[in-house]
C-alpha positions in Angstrom: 44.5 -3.8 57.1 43.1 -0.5 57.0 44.8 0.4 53.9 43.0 -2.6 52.3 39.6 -1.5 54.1 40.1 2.1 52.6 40.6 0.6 49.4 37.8 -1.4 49.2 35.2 1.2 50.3 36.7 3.0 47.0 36.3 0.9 45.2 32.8 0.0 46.1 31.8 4.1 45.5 33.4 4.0 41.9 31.3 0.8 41.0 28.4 2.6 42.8 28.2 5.9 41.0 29.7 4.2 37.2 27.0 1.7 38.2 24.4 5.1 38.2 25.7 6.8 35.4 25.1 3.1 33.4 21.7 2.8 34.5 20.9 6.4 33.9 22.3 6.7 30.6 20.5 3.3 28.9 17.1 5.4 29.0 14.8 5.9 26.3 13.9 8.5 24.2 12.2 9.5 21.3 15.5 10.1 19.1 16.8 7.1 19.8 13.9 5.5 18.4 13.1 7.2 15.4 16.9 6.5 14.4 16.6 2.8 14.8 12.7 2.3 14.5 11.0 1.5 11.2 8.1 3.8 9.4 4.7 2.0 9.7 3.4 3.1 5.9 0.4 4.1 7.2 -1.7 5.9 4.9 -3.9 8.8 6.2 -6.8 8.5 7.8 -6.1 4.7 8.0 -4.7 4.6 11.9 -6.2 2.6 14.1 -3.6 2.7 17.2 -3.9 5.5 20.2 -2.6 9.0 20.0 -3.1 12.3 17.6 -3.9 10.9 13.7 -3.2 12.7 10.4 -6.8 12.6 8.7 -6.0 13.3 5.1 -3.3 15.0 3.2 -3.1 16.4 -0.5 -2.0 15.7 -2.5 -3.6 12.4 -1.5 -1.9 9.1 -1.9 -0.5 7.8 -5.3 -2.1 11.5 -7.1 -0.4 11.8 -10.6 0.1 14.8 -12.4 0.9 17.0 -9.7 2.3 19.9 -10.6 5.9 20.5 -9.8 6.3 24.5 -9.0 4.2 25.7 -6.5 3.4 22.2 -5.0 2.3 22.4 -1.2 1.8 19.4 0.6 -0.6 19.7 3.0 -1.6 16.7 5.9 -4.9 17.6 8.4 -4.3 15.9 11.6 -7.5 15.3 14.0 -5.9 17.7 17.0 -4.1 20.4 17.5 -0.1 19.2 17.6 2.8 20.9 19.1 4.2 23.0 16.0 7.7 22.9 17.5 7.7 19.1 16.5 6.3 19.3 13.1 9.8 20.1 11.5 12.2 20.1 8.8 15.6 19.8 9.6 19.0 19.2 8.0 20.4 15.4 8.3 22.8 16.4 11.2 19.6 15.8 13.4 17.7 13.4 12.0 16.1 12.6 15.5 13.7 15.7 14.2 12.8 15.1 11.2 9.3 15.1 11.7 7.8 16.1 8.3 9.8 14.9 5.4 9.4 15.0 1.3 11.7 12.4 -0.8 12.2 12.2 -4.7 12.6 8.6 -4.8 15.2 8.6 -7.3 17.5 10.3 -4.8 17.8 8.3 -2.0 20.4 10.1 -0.1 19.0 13.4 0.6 15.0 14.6 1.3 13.7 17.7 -0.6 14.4 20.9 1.2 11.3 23.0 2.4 9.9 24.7 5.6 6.6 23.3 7.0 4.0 26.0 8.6 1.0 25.4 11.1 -2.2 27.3 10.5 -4.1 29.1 13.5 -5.8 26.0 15.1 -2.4 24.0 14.5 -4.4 21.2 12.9 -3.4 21.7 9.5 0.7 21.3 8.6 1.8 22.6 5.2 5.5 21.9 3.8 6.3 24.0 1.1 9.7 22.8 -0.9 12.3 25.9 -1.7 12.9 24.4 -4.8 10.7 23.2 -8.0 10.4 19.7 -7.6 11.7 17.1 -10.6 9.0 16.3 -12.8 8.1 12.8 -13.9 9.2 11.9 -10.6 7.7 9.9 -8.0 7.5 11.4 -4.4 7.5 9.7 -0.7 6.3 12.1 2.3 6.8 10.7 5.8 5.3 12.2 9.4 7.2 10.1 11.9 5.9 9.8 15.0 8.2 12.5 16.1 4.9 15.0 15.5 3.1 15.6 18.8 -0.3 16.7 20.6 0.2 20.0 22.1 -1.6 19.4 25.1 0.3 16.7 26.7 3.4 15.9 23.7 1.7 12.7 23.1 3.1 11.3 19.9 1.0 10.4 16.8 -0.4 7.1 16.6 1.9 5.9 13.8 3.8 7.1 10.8 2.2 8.0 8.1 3.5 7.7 4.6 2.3 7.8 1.2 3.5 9.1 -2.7 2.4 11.5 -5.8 3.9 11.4 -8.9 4.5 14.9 -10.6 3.8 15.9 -14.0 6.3 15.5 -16.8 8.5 18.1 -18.1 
């Protein structure tokens, strides 16, 4: 009887602390949402939910003719964000990809480039490492990765809009 006593305390503390680890391990984060979440398309200056808002950006949506060396794109956000989450990184950690340039004829990778804050950390600039293609039509994203530096709150919504670069 004891035996069977002993038993069934062990097994209560196993289902106890796998029961824990469950519960603590289904929380939420911000990764795990930008990997399964969807991009709102928002235009700049055109968000209307609560949180930091990116004002206006250049070039500005659907600009042709933009020259493809020496291209900056630059978005103006209405506070100062967190420049630790306006990033660029490689798609082994796509949880931070917070600023991102596409050519949309290549859908599998996004164009590389850095992406600077200036001194009031209102104003993000991505410059690509590489001319981009010309006669191309481009997609930049800020996810909602990008965050107020005050208190990390995250941007409103994701912002997303296209140039088209000038032909060869």
């Amino acid at each position: 009887m004891k035996r069977f006593k002993a038993q069934q305390i062990y097994f209560a503390w196993i289902v106890l602390i796998l029961g824990v680890l469950l519960i603590a391990g289904c929380g939420s984060s911000d990764e795990a949402a930008l990997l399964t979440g969807t991009i709102d398309h928002v235009r700049p200056g055109a968000c209307h939910e609560a949180g930091p808002k990116v004002m206006s950006s250049d070039p500005i949506n659907n600009a042709e003719n933009v020259p493809k060396i020496g291209t900056l794109i630059t978005v103006t956000f209405d506070e100062a964000m967190d420049p630790t989450t306006i990033v660029v990184t490689d798609a082994g950690h796509p949880e931070s990809l917070a600023f991102t340039l596409r050519d949309n004829n290549d859908t599998t990778e996004n164009t590389e480039g850095t992406v600077a804050m200036d001194a009031t950390n209102k104003i993000a600039t991505f410059t690509p490492t590489i001319a981009l293609h010309g006669d191309s039509w481009y997609t930049v994203t800020i996810t909602k990765y990008a965050k107020r530096l005050s208190d990390n709150t995250p941007l409103g919504c994701s912002y997303q809009w296209e140039f088209k670069t000038a032909a060869p």
